[in-house]
N, CA, C and O atoms as a Tinker XYZ file with bonds, in Angstrom:
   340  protein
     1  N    -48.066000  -55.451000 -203.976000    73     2
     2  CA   -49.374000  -55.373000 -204.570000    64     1     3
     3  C    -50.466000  -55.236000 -203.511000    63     2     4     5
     4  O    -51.304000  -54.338000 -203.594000    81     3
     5  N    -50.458000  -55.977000 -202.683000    73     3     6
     6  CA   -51.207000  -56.038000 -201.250000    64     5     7
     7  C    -51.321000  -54.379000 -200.619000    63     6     8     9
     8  O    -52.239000  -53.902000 -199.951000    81     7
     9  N    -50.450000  -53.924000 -200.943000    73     7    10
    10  CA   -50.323000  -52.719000 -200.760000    64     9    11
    11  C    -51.052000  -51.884000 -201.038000    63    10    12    13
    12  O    -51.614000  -51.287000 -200.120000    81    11
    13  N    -51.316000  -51.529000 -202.394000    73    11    14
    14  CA   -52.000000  -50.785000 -203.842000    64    13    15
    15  C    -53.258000  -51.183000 -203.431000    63    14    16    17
    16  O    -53.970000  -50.219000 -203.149000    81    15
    17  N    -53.854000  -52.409000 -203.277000    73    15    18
    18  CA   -55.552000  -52.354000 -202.905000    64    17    19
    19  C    -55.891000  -51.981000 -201.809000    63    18    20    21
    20  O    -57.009000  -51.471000 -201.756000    81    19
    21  N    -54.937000  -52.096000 -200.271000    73    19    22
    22  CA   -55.725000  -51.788000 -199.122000    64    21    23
    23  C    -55.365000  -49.655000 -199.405000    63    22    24    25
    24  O    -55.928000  -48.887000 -198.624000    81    23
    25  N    -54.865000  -49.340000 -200.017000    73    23    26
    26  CA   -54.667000  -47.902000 -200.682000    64    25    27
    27  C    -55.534000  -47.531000 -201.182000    63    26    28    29
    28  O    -56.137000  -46.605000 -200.637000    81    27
    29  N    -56.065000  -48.105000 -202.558000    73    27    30
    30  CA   -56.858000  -47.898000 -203.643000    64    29    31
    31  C    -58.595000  -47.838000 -202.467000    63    30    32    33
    32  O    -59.518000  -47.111000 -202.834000    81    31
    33  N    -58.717000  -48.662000 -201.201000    73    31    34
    34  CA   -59.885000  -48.792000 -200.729000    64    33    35
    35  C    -59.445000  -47.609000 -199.749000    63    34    36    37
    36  O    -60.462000  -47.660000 -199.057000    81    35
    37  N    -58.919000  -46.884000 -199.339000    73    35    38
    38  CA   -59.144000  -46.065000 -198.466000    64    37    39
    39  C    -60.572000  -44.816000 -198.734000    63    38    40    41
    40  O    -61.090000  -44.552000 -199.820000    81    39
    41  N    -60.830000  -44.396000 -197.765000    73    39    42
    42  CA   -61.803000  -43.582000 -197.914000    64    41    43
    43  C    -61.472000  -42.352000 -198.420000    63    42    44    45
    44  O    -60.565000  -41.706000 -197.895000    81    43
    45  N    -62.090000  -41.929000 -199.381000    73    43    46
    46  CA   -61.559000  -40.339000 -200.100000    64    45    47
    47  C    -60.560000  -40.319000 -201.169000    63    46    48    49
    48  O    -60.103000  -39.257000 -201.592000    81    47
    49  N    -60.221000  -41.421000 -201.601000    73    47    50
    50  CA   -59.397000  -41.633000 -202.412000    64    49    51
    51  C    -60.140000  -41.991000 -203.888000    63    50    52    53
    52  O    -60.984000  -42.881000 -203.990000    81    51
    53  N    -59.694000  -41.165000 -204.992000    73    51    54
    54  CA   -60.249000  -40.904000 -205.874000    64    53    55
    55  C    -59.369000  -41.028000 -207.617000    63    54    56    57
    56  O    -59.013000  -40.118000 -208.365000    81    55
    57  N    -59.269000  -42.324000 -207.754000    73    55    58
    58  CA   -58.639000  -42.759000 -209.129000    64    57    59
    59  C    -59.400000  -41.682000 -210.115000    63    58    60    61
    60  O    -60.593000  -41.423000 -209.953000    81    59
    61  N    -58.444000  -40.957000 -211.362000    73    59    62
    62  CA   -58.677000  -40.256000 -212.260000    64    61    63
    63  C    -58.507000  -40.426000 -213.415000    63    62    64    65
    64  O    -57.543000  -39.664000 -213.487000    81    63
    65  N    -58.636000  -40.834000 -214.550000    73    63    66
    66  CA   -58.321000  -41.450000 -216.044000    64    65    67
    67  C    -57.347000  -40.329000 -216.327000    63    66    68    69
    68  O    -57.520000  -39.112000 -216.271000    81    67
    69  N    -56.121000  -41.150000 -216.692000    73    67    70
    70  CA   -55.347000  -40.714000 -217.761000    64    69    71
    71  C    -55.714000  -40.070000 -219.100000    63    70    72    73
    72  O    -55.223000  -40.647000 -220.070000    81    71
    73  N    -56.467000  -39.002000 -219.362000    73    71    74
    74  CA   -57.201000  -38.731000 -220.162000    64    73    75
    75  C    -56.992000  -37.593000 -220.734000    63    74    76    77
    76  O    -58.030000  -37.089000 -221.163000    81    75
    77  N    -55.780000  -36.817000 -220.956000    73    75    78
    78  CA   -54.926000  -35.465000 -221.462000    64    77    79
    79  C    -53.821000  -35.664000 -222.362000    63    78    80    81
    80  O    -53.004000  -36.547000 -222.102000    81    79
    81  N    -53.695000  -34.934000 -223.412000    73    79    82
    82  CA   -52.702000  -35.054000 -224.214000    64    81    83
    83  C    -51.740000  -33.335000 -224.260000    63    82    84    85
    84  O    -52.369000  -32.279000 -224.193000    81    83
    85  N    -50.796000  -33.359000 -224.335000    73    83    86
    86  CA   -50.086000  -32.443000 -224.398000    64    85    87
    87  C    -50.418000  -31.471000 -225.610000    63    86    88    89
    88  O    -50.024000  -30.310000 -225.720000    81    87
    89  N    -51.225000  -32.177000 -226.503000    73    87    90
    90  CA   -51.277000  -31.434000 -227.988000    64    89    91
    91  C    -52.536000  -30.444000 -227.643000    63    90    92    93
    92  O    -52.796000  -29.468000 -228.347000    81    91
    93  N    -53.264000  -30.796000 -226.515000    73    91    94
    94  CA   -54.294000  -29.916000 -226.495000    64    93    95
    95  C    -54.232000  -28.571000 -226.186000    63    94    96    97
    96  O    -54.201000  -28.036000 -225.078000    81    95
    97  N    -54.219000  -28.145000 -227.155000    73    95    98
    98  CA   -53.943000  -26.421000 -227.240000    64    97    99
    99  C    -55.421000  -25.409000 -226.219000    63    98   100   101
   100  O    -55.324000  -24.285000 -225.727000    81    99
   101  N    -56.445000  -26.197000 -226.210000    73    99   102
   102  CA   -57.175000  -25.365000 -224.778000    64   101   103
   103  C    -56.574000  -25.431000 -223.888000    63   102   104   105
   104  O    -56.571000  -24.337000 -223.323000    81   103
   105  N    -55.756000  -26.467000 -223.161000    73   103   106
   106  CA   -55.354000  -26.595000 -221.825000    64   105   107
   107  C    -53.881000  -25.970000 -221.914000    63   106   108   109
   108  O    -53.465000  -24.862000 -221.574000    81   107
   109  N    -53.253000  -27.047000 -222.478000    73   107   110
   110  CA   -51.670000  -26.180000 -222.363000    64   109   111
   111  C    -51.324000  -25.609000 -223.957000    63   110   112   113
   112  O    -50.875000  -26.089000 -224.998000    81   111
   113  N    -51.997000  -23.809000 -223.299000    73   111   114
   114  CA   -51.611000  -23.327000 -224.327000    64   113   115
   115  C    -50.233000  -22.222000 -224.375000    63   114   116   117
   116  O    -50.027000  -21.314000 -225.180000    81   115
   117  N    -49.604000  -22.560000 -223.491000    73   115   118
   118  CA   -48.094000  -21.543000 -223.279000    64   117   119
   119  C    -46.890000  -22.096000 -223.626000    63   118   120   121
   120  O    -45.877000  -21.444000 -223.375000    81   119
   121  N    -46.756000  -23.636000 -224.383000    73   119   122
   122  CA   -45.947000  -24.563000 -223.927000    64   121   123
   123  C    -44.574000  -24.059000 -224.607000    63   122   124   125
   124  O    -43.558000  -24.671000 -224.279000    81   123
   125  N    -44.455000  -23.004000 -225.521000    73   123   126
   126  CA   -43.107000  -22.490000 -226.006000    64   125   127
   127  C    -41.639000  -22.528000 -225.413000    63   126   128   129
   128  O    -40.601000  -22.946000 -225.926000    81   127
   129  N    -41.866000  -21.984000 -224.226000    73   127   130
   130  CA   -40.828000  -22.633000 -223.084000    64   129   131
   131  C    -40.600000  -23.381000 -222.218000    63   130   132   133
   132  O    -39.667000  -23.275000 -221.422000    81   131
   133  N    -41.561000  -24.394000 -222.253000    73   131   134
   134  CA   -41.220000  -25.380000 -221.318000    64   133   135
   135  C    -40.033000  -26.571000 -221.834000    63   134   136   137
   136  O    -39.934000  -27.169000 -222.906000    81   135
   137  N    -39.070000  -26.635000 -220.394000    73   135   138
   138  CA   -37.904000  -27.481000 -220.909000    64   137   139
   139  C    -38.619000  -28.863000 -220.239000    63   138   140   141
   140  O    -39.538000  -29.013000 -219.434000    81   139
   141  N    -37.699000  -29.838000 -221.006000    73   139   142
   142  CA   -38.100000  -31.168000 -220.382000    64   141   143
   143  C    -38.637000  -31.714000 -219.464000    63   142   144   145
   144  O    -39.676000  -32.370000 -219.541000    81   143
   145  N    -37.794000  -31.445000 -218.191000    73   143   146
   146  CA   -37.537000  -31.253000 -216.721000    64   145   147
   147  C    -39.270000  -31.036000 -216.594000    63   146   148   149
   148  O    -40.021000  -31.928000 -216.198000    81   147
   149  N    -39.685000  -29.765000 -216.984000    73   147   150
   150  CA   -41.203000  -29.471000 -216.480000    64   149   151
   151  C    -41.911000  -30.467000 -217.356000    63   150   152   153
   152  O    -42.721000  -30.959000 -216.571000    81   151
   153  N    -42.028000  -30.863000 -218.138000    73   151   154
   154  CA   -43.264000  -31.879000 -218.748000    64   153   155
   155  C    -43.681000  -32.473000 -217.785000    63   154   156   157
   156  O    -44.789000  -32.004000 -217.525000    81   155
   157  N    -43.383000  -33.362000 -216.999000    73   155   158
   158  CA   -44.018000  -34.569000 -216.174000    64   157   159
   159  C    -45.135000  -33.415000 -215.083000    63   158   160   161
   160  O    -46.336000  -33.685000 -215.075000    81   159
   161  N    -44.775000  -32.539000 -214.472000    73   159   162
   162  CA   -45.243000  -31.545000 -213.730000    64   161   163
   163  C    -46.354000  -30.845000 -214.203000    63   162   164   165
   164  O    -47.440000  -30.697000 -213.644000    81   163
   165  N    -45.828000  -30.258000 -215.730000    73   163   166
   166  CA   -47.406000  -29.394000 -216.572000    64   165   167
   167  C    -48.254000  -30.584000 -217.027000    63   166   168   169
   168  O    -49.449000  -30.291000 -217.081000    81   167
   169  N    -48.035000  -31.556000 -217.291000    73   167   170
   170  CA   -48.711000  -32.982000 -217.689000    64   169   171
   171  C    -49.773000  -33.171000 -216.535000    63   170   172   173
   172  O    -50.971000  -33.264000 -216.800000    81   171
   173  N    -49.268000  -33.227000 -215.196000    73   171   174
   174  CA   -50.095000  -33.749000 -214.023000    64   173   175
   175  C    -51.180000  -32.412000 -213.772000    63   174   176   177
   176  O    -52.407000  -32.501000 -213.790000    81   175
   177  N    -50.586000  -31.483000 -213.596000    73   175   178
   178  CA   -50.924000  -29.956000 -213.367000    64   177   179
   179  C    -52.098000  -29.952000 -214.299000    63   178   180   181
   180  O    -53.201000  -29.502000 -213.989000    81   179
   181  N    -51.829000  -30.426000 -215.339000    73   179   182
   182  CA   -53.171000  -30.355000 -216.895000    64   181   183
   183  C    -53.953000  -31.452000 -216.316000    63   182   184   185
   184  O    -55.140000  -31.128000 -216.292000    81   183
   185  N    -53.781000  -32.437000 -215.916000    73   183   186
   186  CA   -54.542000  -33.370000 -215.704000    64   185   187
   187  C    -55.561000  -33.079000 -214.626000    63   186   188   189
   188  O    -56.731000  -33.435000 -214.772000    81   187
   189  N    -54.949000  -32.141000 -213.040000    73   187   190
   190  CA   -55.567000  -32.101000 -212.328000    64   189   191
   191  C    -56.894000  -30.608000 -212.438000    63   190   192   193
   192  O    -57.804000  -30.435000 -211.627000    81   191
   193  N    -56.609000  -29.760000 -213.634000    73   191   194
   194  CA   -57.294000  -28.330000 -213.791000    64   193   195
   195  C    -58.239000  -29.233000 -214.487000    63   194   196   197
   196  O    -59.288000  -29.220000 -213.842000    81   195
   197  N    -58.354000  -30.174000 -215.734000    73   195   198
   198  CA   -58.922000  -31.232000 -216.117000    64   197   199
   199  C    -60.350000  -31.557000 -214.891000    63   198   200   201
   200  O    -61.538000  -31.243000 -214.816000    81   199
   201  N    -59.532000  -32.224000 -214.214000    73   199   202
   202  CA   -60.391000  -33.098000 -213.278000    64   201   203
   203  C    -61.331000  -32.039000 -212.248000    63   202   204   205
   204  O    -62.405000  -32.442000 -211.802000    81   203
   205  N    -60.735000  -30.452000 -211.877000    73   203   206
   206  CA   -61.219000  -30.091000 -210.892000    64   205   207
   207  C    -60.677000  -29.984000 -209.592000    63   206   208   209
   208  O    -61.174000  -29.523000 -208.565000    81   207
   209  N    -59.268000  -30.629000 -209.877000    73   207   210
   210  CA   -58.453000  -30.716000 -208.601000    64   209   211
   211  C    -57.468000  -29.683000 -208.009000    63   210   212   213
   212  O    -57.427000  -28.616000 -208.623000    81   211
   213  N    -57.051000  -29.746000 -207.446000    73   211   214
   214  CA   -55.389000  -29.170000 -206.788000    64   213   215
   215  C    -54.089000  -30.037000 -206.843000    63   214   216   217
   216  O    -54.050000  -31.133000 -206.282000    81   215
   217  N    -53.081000  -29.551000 -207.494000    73   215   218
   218  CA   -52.063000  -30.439000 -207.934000    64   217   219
   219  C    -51.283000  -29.643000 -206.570000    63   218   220   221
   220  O    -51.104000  -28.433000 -206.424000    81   219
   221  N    -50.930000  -30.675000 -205.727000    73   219   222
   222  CA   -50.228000  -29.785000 -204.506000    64   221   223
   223  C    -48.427000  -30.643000 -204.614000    63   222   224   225
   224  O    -48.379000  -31.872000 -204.560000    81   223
   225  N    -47.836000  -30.271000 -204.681000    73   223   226
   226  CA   -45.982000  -30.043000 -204.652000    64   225   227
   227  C    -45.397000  -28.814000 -203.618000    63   226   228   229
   228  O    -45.758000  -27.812000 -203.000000    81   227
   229  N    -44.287000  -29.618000 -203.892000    73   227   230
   230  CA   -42.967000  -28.711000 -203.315000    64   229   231
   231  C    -42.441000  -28.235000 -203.860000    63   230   232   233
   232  O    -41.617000  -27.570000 -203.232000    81   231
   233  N    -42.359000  -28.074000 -205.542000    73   231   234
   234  CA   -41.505000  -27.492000 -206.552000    64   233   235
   235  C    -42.069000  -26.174000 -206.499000    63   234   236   237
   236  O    -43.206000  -26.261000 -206.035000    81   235
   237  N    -41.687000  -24.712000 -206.842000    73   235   238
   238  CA   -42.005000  -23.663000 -206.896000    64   237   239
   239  C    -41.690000  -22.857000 -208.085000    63   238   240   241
   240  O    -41.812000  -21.661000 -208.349000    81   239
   241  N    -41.133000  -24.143000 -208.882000    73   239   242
   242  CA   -40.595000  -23.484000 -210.512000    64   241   243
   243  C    -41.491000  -24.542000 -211.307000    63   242   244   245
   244  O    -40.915000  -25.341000 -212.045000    81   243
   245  N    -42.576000  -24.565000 -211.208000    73   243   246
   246  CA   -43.366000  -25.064000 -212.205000    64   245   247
   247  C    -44.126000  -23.825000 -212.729000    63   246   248   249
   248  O    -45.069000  -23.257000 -212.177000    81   247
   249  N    -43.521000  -23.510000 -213.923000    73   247   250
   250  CA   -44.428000  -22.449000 -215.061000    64   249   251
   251  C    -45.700000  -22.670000 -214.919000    63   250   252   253
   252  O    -46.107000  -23.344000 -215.865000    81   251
   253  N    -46.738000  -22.341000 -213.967000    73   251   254
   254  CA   -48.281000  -22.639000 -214.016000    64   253   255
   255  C    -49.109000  -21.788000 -215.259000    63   254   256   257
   256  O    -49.925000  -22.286000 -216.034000    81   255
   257  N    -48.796000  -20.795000 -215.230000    73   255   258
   258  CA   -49.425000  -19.792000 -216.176000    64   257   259
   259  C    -49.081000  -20.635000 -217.830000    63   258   260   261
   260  O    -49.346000  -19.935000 -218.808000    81   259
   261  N    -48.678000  -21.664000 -218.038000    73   259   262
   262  CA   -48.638000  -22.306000 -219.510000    64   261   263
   263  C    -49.469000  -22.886000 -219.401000    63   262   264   265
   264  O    -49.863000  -23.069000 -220.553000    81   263
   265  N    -50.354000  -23.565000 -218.489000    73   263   266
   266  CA   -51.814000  -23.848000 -218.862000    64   265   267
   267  C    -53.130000  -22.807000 -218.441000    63   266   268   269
   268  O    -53.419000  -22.088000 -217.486000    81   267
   269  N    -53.579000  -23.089000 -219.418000    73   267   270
   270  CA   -55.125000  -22.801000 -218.623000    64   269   271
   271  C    -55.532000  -22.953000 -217.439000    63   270   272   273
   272  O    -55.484000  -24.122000 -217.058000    81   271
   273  N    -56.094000  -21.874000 -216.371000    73   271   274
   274  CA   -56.406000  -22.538000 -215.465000    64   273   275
   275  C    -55.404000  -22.966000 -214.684000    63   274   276   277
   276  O    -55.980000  -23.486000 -213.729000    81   275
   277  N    -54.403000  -23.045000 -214.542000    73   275   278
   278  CA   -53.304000  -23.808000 -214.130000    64   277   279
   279  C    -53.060000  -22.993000 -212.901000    63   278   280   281
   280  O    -53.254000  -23.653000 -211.880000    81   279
   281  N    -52.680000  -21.707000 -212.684000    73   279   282
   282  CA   -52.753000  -20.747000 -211.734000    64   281   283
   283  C    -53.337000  -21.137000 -210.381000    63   282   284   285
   284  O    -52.764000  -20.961000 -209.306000    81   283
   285  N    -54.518000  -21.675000 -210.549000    73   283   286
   286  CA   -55.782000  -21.928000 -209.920000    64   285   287
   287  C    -55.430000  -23.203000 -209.162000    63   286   288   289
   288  O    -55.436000  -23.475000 -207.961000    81   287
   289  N    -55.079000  -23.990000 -210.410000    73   287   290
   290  CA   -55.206000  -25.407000 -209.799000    64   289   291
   291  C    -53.992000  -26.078000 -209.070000    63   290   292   293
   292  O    -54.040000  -27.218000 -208.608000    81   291
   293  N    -52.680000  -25.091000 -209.002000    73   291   294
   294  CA   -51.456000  -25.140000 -208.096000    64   293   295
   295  C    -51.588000  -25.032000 -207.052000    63   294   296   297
   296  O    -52.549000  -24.313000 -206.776000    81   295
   297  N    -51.028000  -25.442000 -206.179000    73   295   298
   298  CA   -51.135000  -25.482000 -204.624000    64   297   299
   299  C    -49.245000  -25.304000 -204.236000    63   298   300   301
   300  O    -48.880000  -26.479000 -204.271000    81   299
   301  N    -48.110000  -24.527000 -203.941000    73   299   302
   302  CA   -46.846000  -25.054000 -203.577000    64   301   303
   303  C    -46.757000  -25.252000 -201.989000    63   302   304   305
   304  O    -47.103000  -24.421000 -201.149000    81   303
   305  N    -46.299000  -26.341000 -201.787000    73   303   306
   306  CA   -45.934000  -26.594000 -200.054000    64   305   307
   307  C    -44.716000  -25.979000 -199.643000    63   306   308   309
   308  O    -43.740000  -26.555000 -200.122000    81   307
   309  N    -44.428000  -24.950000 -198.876000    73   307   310
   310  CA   -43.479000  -24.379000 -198.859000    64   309   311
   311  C    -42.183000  -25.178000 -197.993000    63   310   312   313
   312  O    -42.585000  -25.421000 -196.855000    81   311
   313  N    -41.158000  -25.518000 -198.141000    73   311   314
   314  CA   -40.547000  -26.138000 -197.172000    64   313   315
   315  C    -39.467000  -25.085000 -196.375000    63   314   316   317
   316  O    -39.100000  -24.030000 -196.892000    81   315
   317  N    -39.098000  -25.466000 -195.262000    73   315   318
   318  CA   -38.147000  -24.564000 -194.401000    64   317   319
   319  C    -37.151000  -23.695000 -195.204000    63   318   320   321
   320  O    -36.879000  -22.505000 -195.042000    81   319
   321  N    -36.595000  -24.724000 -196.260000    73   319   322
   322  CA   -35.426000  -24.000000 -196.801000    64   321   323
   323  C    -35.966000  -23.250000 -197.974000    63   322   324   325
   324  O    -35.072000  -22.560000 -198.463000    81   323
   325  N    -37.128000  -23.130000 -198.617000    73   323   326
   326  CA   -37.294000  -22.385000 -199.282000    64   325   327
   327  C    -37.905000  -20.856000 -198.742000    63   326   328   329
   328  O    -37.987000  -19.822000 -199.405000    81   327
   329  N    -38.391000  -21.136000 -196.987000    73   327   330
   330  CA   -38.640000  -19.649000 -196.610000    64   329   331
   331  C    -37.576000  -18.570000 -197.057000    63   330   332   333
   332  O    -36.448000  -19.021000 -196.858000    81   331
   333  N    -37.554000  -17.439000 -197.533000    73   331   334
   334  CA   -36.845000  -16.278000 -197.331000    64   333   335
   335  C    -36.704000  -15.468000 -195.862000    63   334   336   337
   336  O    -37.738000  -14.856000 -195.597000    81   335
   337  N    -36.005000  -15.381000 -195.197000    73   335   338
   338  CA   -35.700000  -14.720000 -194.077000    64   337   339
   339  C    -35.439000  -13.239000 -194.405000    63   338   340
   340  O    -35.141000  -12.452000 -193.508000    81   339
């Protein structure tokens, strides 16, 4: 716990309300194919086009184009093994 507050006080660090529902058809309006696996990912992804942010990962199979905006608000970190040579 000691942990979580000297965190929560760092500088630039910016708590965001849980404040998105999946049903919202402005934001995620592509959701026809999304399998399970991606929910937790288009969930955060919605949350951060929401807020104004950049949702930055390592995954490179997150369907962005099922939200709004979503395009935009992806960031992927590329790792070694996903370069193509």
């Amino acid at each position: 716990m000691a942990e979580l507050i000297i965190f929560r006080h760092r500088r630039g660090l910016r708590l965001i309300p849980d404040d998105v529902s999946l049903t919202e058809s402005s934001l995620f309006n592509q959701m026809d194919k999304v399998t399970p696996r991606q929910l937790t990912d288009l969930y955060l992804l919605g949350l951060s086009v929401k807020h104004g942010l950049k949702f930055v990962t390592m995954d490179d199979h997150i369907p962005a184009q099922s939200i709004s905006g979503g395009l935009a608000s992806l960031m992927v970190i590329r790792t070694t093994e996903q370069v193509v040579t």
